[in-house]
N, C-alpha and C positions, 0 to 999 in steps of 0.2 A: 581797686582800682585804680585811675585818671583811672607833648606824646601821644595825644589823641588826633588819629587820624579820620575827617569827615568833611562832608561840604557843607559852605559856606550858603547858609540860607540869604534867599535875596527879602527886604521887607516887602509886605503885599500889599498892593494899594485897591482901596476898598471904595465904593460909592462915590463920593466928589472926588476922588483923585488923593483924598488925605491920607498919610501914610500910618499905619496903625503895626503892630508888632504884638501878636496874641501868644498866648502861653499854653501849657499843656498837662495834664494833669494824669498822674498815671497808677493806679493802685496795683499794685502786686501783693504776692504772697513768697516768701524768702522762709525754705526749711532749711536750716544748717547740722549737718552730722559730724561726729567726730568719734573711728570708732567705734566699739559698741556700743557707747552714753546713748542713751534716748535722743532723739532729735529734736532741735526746739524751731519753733514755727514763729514767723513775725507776720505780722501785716505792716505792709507800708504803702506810704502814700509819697510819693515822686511831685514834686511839683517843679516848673522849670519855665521862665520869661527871661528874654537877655541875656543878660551874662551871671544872671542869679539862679540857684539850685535851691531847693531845701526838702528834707528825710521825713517826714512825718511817721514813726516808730509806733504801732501797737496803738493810732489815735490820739500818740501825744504823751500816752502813761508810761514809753521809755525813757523821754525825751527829743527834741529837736535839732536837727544838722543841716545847716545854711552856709552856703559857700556863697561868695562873691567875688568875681573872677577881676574888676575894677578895681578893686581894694586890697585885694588879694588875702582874702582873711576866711577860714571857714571857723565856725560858731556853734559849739554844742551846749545844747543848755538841759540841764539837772532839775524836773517840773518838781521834784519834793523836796528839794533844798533851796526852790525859786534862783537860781543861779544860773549863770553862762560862762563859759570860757571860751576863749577866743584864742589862734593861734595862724604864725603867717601861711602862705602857698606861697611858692613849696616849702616844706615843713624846715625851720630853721637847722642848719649842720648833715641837713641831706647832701649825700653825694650821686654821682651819675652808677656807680655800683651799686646803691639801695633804689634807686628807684624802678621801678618798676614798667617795663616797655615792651608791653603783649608784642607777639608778632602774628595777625591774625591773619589767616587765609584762608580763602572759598571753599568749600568741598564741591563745589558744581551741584549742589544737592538745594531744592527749595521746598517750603511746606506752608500752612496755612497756618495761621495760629488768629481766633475770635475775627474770622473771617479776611483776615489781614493777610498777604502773601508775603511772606520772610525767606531771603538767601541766611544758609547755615555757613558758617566759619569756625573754626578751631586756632586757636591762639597758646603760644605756648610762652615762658619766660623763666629770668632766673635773678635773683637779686645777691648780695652775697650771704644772708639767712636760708633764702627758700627758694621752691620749684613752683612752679603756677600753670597749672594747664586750664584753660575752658572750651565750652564747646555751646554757641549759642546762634540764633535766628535772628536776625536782625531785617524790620520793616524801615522802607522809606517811604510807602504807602500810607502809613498807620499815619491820622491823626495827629497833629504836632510834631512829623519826626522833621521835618523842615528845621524848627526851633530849636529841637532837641539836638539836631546833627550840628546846626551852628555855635549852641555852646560849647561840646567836645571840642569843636576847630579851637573855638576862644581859647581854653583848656590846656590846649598845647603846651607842655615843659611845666605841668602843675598836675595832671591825672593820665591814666593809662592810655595808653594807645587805645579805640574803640574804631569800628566800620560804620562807615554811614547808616544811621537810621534809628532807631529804638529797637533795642534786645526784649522781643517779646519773651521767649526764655532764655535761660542761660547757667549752663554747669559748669564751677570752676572748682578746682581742686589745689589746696596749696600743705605743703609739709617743707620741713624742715629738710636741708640739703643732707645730704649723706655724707659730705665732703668737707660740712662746714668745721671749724675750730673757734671754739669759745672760749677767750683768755681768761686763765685762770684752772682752767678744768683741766684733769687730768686725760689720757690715751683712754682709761678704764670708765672714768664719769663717763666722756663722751659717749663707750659704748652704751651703755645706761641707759643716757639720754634718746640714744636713735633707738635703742629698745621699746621703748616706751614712747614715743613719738606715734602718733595715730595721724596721717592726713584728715584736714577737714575740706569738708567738702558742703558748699552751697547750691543752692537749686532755687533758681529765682523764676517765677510763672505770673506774665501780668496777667490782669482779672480785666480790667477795664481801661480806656482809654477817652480820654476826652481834650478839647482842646476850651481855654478860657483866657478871656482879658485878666487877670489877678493882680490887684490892688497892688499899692506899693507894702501897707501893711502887712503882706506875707511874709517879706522879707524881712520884718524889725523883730527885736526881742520882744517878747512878752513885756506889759508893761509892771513893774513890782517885782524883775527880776535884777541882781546885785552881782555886780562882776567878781568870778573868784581867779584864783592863779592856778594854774596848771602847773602838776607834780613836776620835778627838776627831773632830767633822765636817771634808772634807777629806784625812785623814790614810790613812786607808780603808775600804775595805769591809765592812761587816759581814756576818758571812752570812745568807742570808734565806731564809724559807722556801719553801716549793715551788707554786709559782702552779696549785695546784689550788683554788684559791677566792679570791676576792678575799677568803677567811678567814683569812687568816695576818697579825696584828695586826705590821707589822714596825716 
C-alpha cells in the first residue's frame, strides 16, 4: 500500500488545558492466498502515534517494520540475525508509473464490524507491473481513527491513497498486468509467465482496537541489533511488509 487521502486530526486537549497526542493500537489477523498454495495466516499488531507507524509480525518471530514519516525512513529488522535495514520514503528510483494510487470510492453500503460502524469503499489501481483491486470498511468512529487518519494525511506522496478512518477489513487483490513486457523475455516467456501467474489475494480482519500514550521506545530498534545493507536491485529480496493495506510504504 501508502497519495493518501484522510483528515487531518486536530490534537485534543485533556484536563488543564495541556495538549497530549495518544496513539492506537490495532491487532489484526492478515490470511494471504495465492492460487491453490495453502494460505498463510499472520497476526499482527499495528501500532501508530505521530507521524510514526510500526508492523509487529507473528509477535515479533517475523520481524519488525517502522516507518517514520519526519525522517522519511522505514526499518525492517531481521529478530534471528539481530539485524535491521533501513531504506528512504519513497523508495529510492520510484517513478509516478510504479507507485501505487488506489482510487477508492463509496459503495453507499455501511456495516458493523466489533461493534464499530464502517462506510465500505472499493479502490481499484494500476502500476506499470500490476492490477490492484480492494474492497474494504473503513471506521472513523473506532478508537484512534483520528490519529490513524492523521498519519495517512502525513503520508501523502510516500503510501497509497486510503479513506478516512481505520480499515476494520479489507480485501485486496493484486496480479501481474496482462499487458505488461519484461526486457529481456521473449513474445513466448511472456506467455509462460502470465500462465503461471496466480493473483494473490489478502484478507486483512482487526481483532481488537485500543487507543494508548506509547513510549518513544516503540519506535527505536532493538537494542543489540547491527545495521546490515539491503540487496542492490536484482540481487534480492527485500522483506516487505504485510499486505494488510496498501499501507506499507515498501
Amino acid at each position: 500500500m501508502k497519495t493518501m487521502s484522510a483528515i487531518l486530526a486536530v490534537t485534543i486537549l485533556i484536563g488543564s488545558g495541556a495538549m497530549a497526542r495518544a496513539g492506537v493500537v490495532i491487532d489484526e489477523q492478515v490470511t494471504t492466498t495465492r492460487g491453490s498454495a495453502p494460505p498463510t495466516v499472520q497476526k499482527v499488531q499495528e501500532l501508530v502515534q505521530g507521524h510514526q507507524k510500526k508492523f509487529i509480525r507473528n509477535d515479533g518471530s517475523d520481524g519488525v517494520i517502522m516507518i517514520d514519516l519526519d525522517k522519511k525512513v522505514a526499518i525492517v529488522t531481521d529478530p534471528a540475525k539481530k539485524m535491521y535495514f533501513e531504506r528512504p520514503l519513497p523508495p529510492e528510483g520510484s517513478t509516478s508509473g510504479q507507485q501505487l494510487d488506489v482510487d477508492f470510492k463509496t459503495t453507499g453500503k455501511s456495516s458493523k464490524i466489533l461493534s464499530y460502524e464502517c462506510r465500505e469503499y472499493e479502490g481499484k489501481a494500476k502500476t506499470a507491473m500490476a492490477e490492484f483491486s480492494a474492497h474494504g470498511c473503513f471506521s472513523t468512529s473506532a478508537p484512534g481513527a483520528a490519529e490513524y487518519s492523521a498519519f495517512n494525511q502525513a503520508a501523502k506522496g510516500m503510501a497509497p491513497h486510503m479513506p478516512d478512518g481505520i480499515p476494520l477489513t479489507l480485501v485486496s487483490t493484486t496480479k501481474i498486468r496482462s499487458d505488461v513486457k519484461i526486457p529481456g523475455l521473449t513474445d513466448e516467456q511472456m506467455a509462460r509467465l502470465q500462465q503461471m501467474n496466480q493473483p494473490q489475494v489478502a484478507k486483512r480482519l482487526v481483532t481488537k482496537i485500543a487507543t494508548a500514550n506509547l513510549p518513544a521506545s516503540t519506535f527505536s530498534v532493538p537494542a543489540g541489533y547491527t545495521r546490515g545493507s539491503l540487496p542492490t536491485p536484482g540481487s534480492g529480496t527485500v522483506p516487505a511488509s504485510p499486505a494488510t493495506r496498501p499501507q506499507s510504504p515498501e
